[in-house]
C-alpha positions in Angstrom: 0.0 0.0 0.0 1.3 3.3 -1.1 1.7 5.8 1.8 1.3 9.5 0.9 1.8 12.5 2.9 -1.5 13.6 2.8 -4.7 13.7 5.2 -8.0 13.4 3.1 -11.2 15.1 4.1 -14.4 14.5 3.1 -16.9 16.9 3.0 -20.1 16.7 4.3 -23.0 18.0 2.2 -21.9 17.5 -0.7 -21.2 14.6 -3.0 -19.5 11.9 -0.6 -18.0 10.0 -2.8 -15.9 12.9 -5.2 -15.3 16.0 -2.4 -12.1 15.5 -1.0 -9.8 18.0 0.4 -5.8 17.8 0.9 -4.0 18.7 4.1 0.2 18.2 3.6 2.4 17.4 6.5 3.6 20.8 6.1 0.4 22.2 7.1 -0.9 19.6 9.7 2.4 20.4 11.4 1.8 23.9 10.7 -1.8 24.3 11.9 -1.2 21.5 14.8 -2.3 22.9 18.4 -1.6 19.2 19.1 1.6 18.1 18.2 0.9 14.2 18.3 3.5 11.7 16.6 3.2 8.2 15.7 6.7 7.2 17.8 4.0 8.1 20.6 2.4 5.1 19.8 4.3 2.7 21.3 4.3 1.5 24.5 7.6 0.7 26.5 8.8 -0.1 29.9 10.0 1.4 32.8 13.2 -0.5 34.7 11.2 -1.5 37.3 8.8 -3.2 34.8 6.1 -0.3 34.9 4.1 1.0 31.4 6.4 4.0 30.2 3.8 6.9 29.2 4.8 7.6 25.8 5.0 11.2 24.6 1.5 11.4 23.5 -0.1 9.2 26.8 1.9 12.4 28.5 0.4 15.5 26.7 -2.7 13.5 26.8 -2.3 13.3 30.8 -2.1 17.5 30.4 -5.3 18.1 28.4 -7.7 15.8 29.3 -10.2 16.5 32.5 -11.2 14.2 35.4 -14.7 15.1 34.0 -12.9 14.1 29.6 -11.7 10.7 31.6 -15.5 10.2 33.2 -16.7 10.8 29.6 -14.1 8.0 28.6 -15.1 5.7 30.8 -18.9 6.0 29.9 -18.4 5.1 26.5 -16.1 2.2 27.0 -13.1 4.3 25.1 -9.9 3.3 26.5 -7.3 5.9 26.7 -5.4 3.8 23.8 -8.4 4.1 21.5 -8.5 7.6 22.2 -4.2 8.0 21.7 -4.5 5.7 18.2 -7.5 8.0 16.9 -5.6 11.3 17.5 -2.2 9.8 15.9 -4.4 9.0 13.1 -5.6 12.6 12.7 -1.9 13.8 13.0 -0.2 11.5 10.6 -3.3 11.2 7.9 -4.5 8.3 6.7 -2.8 6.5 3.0 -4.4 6.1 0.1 -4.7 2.8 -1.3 -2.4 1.5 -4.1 -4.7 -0.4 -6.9 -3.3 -2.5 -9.2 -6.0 -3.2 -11.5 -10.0 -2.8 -11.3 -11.1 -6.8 -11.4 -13.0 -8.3 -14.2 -14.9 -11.4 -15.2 -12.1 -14.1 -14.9 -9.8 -11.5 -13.3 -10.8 -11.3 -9.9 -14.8 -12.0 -10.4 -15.7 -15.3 -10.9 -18.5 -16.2 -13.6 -22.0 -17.4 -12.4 -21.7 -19.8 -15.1 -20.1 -22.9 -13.3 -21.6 -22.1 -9.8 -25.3 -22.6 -10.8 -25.0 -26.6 -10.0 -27.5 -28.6 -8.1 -23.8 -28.8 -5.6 -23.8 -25.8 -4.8 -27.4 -25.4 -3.8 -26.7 -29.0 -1.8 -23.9 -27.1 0.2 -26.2 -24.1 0.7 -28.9 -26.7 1.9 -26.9 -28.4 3.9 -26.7 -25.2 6.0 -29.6 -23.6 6.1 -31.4 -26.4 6.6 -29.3 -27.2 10.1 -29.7 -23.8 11.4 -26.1 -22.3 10.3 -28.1 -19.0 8.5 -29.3 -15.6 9.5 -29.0 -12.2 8.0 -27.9 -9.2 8.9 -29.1 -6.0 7.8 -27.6 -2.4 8.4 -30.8 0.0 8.8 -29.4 2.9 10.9 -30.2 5.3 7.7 -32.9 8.0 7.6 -35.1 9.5 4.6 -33.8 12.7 4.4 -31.5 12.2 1.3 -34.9 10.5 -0.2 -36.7 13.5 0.1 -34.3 16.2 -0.8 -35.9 17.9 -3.5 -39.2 18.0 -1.2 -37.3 19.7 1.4 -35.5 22.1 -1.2 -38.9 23.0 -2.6 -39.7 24.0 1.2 -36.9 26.0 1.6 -37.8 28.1 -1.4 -41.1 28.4 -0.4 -42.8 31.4 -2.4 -46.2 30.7 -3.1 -48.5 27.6 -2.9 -46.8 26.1 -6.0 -42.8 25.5 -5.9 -41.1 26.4 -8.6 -41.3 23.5 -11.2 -38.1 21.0 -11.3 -38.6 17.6 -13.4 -38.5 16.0 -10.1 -41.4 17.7 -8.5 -43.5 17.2 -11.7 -42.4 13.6 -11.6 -43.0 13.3 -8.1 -46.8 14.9 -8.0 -48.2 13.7 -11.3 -47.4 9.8 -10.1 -48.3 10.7 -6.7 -51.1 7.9 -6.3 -48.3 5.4 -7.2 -46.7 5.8 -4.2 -47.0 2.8 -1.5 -47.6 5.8 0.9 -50.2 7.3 -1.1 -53.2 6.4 0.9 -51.4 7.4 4.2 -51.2 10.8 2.9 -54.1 11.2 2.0 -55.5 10.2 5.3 -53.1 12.2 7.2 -54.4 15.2 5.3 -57.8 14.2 6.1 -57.3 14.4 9.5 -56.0 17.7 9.3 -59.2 19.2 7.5 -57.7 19.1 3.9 -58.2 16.7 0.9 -55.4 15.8 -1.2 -57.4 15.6 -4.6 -58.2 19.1 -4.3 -54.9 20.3 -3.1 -53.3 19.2 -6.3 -56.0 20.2 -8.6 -54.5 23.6 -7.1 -51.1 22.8 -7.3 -51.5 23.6 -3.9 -48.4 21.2 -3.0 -47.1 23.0 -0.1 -49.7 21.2 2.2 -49.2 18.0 0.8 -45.1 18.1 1.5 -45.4 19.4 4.9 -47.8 16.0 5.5 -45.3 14.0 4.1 -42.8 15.0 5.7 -43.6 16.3 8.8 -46.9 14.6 9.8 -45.8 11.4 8.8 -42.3 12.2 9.8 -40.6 11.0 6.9 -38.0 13.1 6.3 -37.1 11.6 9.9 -38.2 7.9 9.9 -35.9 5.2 9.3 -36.1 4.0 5.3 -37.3 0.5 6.8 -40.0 2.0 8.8 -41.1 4.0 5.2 -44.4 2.7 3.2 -42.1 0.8 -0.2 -44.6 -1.4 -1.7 -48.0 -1.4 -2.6 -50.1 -5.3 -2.2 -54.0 -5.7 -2.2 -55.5 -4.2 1.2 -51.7 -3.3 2.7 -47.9 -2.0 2.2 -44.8 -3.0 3.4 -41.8 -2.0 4.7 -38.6 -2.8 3.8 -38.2 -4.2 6.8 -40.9 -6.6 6.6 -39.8 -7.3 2.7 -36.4 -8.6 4.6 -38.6 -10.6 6.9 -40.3 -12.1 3.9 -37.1 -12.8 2.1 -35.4 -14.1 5.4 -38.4 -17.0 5.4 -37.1 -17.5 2.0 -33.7 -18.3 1.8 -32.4 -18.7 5.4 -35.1 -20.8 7.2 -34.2 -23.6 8.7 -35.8 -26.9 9.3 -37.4 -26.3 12.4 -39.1 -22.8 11.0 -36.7 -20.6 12.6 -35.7 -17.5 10.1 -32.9 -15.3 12.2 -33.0 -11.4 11.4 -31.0 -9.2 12.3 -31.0 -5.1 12.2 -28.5 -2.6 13.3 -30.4 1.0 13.9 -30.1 4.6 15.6 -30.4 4.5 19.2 -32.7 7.3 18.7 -34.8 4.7 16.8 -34.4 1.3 18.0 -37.4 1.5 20.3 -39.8 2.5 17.5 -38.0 -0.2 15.2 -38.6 -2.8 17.7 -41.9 -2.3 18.0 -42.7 -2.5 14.3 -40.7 -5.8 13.8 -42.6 -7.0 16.9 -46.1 -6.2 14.9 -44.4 -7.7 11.4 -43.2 -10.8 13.0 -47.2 -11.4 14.3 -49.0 -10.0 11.1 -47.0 -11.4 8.1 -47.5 -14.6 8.9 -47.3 -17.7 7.4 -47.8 -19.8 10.2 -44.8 -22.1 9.5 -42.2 -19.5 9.6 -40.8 -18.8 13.2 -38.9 -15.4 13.1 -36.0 -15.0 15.4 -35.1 -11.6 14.7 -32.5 -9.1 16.9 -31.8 -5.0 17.1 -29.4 -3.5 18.0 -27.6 0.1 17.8 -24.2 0.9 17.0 -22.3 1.4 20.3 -20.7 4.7 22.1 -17.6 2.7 22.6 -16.9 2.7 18.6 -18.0 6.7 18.5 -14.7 8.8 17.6 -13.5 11.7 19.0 -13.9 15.3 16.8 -10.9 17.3 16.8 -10.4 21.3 15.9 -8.8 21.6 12.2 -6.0 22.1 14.2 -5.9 19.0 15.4 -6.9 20.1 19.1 -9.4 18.0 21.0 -12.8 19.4 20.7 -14.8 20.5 22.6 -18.7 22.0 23.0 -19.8 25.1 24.4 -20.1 22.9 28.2 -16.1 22.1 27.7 -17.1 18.3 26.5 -15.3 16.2 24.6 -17.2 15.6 21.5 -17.6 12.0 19.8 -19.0 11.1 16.6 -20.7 8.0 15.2 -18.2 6.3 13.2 -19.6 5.3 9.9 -20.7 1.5 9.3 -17.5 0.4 9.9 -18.3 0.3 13.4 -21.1 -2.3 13.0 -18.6 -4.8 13.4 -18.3 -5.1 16.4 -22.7 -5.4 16.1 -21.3 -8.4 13.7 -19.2 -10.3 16.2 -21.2 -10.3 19.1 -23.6 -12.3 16.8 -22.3 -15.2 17.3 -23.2 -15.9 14.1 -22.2 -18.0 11.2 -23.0 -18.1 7.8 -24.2 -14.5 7.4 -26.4 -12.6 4.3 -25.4 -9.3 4.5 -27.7 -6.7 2.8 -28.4 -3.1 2.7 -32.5 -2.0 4.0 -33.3 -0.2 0.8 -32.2 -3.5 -1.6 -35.5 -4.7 -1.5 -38.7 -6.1 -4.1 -42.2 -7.1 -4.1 -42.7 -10.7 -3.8 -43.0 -11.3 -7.2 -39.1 -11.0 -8.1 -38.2 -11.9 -4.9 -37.4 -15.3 -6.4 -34.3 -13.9 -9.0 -32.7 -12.6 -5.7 -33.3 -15.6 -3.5 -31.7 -18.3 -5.9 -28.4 -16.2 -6.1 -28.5 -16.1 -2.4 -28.5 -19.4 -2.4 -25.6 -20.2 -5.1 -23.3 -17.3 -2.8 -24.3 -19.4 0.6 -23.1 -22.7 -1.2 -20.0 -21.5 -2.6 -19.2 -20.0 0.5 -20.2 -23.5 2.0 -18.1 -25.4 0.1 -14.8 -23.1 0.0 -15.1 -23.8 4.1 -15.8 -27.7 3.4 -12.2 -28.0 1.8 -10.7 -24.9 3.9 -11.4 -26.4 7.2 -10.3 -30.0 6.1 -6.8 -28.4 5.0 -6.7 -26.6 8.8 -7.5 -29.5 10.3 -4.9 -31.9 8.7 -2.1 -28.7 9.7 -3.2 -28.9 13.2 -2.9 -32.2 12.9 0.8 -32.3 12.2 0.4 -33.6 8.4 3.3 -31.8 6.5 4.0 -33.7 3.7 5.5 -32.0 0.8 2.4 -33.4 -1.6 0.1 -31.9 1.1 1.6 -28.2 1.0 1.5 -28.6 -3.0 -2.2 -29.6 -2.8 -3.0 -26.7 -0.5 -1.4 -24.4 -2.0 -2.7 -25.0 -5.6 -6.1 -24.8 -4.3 -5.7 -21.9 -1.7 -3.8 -19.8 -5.0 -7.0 -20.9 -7.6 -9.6 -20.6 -5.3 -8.4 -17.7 -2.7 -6.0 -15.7 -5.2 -2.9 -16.8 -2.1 0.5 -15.1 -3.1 3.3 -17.3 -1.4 5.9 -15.0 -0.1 9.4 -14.4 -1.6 12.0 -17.3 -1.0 8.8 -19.5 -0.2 10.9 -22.3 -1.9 14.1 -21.7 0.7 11.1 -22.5 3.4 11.1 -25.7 5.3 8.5 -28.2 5.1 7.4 -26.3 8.5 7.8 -23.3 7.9 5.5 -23.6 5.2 3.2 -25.4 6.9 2.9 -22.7 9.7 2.3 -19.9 7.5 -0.1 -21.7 5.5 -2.2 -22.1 8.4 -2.4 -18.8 9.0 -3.0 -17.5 6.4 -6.0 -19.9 5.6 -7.2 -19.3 9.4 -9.3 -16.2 9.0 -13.2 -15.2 8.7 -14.1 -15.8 4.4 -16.6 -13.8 2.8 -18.4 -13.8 -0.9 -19.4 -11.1 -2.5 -21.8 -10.3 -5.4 -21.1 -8.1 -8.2 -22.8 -6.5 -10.5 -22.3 -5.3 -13.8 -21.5 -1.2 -13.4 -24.2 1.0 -14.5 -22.9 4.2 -13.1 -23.7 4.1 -9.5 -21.7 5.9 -7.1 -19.7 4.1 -4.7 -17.3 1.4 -4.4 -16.4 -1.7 -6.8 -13.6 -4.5 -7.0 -10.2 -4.3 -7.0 -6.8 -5.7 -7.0 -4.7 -4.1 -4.4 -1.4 -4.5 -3.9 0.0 -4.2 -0.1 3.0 -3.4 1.5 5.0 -6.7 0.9 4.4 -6.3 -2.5 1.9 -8.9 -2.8 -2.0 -8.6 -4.4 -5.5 -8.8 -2.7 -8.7 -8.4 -3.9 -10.8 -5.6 -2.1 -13.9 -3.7 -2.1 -12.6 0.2 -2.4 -14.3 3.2 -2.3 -14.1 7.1 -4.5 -12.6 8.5 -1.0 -9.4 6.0 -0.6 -8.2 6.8 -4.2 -5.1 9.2 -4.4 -7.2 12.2 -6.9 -3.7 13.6 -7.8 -2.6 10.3 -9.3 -3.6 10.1 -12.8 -2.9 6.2 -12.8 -4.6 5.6 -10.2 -8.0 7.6 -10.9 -7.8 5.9 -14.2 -7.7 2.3 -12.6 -10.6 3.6 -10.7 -12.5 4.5 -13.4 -12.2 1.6 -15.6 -13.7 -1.0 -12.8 -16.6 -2.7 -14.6 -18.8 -4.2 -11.6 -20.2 -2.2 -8.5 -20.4 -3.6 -5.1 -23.8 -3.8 -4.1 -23.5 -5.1 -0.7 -24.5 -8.1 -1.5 -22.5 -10.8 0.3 -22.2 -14.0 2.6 -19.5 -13.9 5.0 -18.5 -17.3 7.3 -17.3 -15.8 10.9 -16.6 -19.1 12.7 -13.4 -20.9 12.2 -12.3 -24.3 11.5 -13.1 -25.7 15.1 -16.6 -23.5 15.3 -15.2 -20.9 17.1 -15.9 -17.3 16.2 -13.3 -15.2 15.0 -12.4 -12.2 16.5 -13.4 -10.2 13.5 -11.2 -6.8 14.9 -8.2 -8.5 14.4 -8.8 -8.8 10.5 -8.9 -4.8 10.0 -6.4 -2.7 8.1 -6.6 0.3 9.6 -5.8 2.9 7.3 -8.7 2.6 5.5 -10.7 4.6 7.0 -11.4 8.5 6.1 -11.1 12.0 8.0 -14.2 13.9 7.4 -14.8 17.7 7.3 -18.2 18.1 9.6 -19.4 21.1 11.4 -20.9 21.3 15.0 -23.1 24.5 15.8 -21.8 26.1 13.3 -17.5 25.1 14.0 -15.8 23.3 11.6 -13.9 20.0 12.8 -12.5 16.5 11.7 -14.2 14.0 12.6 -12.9 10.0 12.0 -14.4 7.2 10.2 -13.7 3.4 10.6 -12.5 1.3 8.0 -15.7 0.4 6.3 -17.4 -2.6 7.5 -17.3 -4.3 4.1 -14.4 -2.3 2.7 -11.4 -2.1 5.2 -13.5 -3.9 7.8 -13.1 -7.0 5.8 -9.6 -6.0 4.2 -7.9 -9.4 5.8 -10.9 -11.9 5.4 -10.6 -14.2 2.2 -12.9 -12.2 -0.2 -14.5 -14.4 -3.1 -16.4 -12.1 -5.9 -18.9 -13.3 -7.6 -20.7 -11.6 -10.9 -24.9 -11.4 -10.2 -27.1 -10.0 -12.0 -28.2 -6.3 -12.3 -32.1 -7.4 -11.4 -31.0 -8.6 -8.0 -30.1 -4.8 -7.1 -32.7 -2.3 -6.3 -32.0 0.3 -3.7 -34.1 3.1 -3.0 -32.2 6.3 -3.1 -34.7 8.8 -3.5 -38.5 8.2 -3.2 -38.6 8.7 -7.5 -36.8 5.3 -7.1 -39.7 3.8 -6.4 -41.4 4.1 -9.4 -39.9 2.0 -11.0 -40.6 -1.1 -12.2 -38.5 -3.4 -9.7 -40.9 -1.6 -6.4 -44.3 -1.6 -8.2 -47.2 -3.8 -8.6 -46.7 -6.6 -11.2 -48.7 -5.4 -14.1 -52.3 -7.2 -14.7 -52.7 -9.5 -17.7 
């Protein structure tokens, strides 16, 4: 991985994926009120045994409160979470060093030899035994759906805003709309009857119901009306409830669920899943289904752009939600083991739920059966088996089937040396990952990577961890030809059933420093490694080309007119 002297920023508010802003060393050192260095880092020894405080555990000894240390301990931050956040700050964060953007046959494996009545068996074989759940990040609210509604407020002049092709699309298809009839009701209520309204234009009204009286410029996307059936709607979170029964039920009935939400929500959330699990029936279907929020312990601390702990107008320490990254910790204390992963707002009515299903299933079994053959090779290792033949045979398959890159002088290695590294570097959490073909969505796609030792790795990268000064590199970027559309199976229990401890499979300098604002005062503020880009960096990572029909995420409301979210047409 390329290190560069630079510390990106990300701007909120605007485009997150293209506005990125460059801070030298020069200048951190320049504007620094904090002058933190990575030789602070590390930890020694006093002669009498005792930890040495380090330069920065010292300076951080000198600013910090008894009230910052309460603050600490409230949270769960340790003092060397904090110290490793505030080096990070100081020394920036490197951009990542792609080799190539992956292809069909290059680093995506073709659907075309995966679609056996095998595979299915080893997803079977699974599911059917209880080894399934999914697990579904739902933390995000509707305001990006709803932003040209909430501009139109803004610039509020008469009854009628001022015409955009999104407003006209928006009210002339208005009775499409899987919220439709909750409007209309709400507006009802209030003395006022939508027909009328818009024979007026009068749309003011109707946006202020939207998105005030039925709170959804607020609401969670999978608490949001999506699709329309005869007599009701649904959620997306019920459509994931309906898609759990589908393809991760096992044999005694039991379909686990699980969503990650706001705090501020998770009550509300709860509550709805409670009523789904009773009303949606059928009767066979057991739904085991979990919430939880991400926790104040993976929160980061804001600094000043000078790199000066922050702090409010009460002289607190301010901490910031850390991005989705920090849902894995929400992922390991699942306990799970083979896990869907899968955005809320990925969702379909029932009648193409079937497409998506059958993919899930050919993902599960390859997954399945890469840990069939990887847990038989640990377990002859552990064993003591060390043969020569054995290593070959490992090797040939770990290199076809997990892209392995032996190490330099790997021939000068003895039979045990070899045999040690091989197992671990087989021993770690495996993951596979649909891919579909690009059609110009923002965001992040497959790549080859190559890290520090010189060796490859295929990864999931995003717009932000790309050098924009390099002209190579922005062009690898640019020619990727597939799209990650968080659509994966990961396997987080080792060969012995164990679970990994999925923390120690990060890299982490993938993360991002953002440029946010707090009442009006500009900061940095610190994003984990995403969960399923540098989150997952270490994890065998297996990419799979699916088809575009299997992804349909609702980005703003006009996305659900669409075909994919709307009644099947009537013969």
């Amino acid at each position: 991985m390329k290190i560069t002297n630079v510390l990106r920023i990300r701007h909120s508010g605007l485009d997150p994926e293209s506005s990125v802003v460059l801070f030298t060393n020069e200048e951190k050192s320049r504007d620094s009120g904090f002058p933190l260095t990575t030789a602070g880092m590390t930890e020694g020894r006093t002669a009498d045994g005792r930890p040495k405080s380090s330069n920065m555990s010292r300076q951080l000894e000198t600013a910090l409160t008894t009230h910052d240390h309460r603050q600490l301990v409230e949270r769960g931050i340790s003092l060397k979470t904090l110290e490793s956040q505030l080096a990070t700050f100081q020394r920036g964060i490197p951009f990542t060093n792609l080799k190539r953007a992956c292809r069909l046959n290059d680093g995506i494996r073709s659907l075309d030899s995966l679609d056996t009545p095998a595979v299915i068996q080893n997803f079977e074989r699974a599911r059917t035994t209880g080894r399934t759940m999914k697990f579904v990040p739902a933390s995000g609210v509707g305001t990006r759906m709803f932003k040209f509604l909430e501009t139109a407020r803004l610039r509020r002049t008469s009854n009628a805003p001022t015409p955009t092709e999104e407003l006209n699309q928006f009210f002339s298809n208005l009775p499409k709309f899987a919220f439709y009839h909750d409007l209309k009701n709400v507006l009802s209520s209030q003395g006022q009857q939508l027909d009328r309204l818009l024979a007026k234009n009068n749309y003011h009204p109707v946006i202020d119901a939207l998105l005030d009286s039925l709170n959804y410029a607020r609401l969670p996307k999978g608490l949001m009306a999506f699709h329309r059936y005869t007599g009701t709607t649904r959620t997306p979170i019920e459509e994931h409830l309906v898609e759990a029964a589908d393809y991760v039920k096992d044999d005694a009935g039991r379909a686990r669920v699980h969503f990650t939400v706001s705090p501020d929500h998770q009550l509300v959330v709860q509550q709805r899943i409670e009523k789904a699990r009773h009303a949606l029936g059928p009767d066979h279907v057991s739904w085991v289904v979990g919430c939880s929020a991400q926790k104040p312990s993976t929160d980061t601390v804001a600094v000043t752009m000078g790199n000066d702990l922050f702090r409010d107008s009460d002289d607190n320490l301010l901490f910031r939600p850390a991005g989705h990254g920090a849902l894995l910790s929400n992922l390991q204390e699942l306990h799970g083991d083979v896990v869907f992963i899968k955005n809320i707002d990925n969702v379909v009515p029932d009648h193409l739920k079937e497409t998506g299903s059958h993919y899930k299933r050919i993902l599960g079994g390859l997954l399945v059966g890469l840990q069939d053959t990887l847990f038989s090779f640990l377990t002859q290792l552990e064993s003591g088996a060390t043969s020569s033949t054995l290593l070959e045979r490992i090797t040939e398959w770990a290199n076809q089937s997990l892209t392995l890159t032996v190490p330099n002088r790997w021939h000068a290695r003895t039979v045990s040396q070899k045999a040690q590294w091989l197992f671990t570097w087989l021993n770690r959490p495996i993951r596979v990952c649909g891919m579909v073909p690009n059609v110009n969505h923002p965001g992040g796609g497959p790549f080859w990577v190559e890290q520090e030792n010189g060796t490859t790795s295929l990864q999931i990268v995003e717009t932000s961890q790309v050098d924009p000064d390099s002209p190579t590199q922005r062009k690898i970027f640019a020619s990727s030809t597939h799209f990650n559309p968080v659509d994966m199976v990961c396997g987080v229990r080792d060969y012995q059933g164990n679970p990994f401890n999925l923390d120690g499979f990060v890299d982490p300098d993938t993360g991002f420093i953002a440029q946010k604002s707090y009442k009006g005062r500009e900061l940095k503020a610190l994003e984990l490694p995403g969960l399923w880009n540098g989150g997952m960096a270490k994890w065998h990572s297996v990419f799979v080309e699916i088809p575009r029909e299997t992804f349909n995420p609702v980005k703003t409301v006009l996305d659900l007119l669409s075909s994919e979210h709307q009644p099947p047409e009537r013969p």
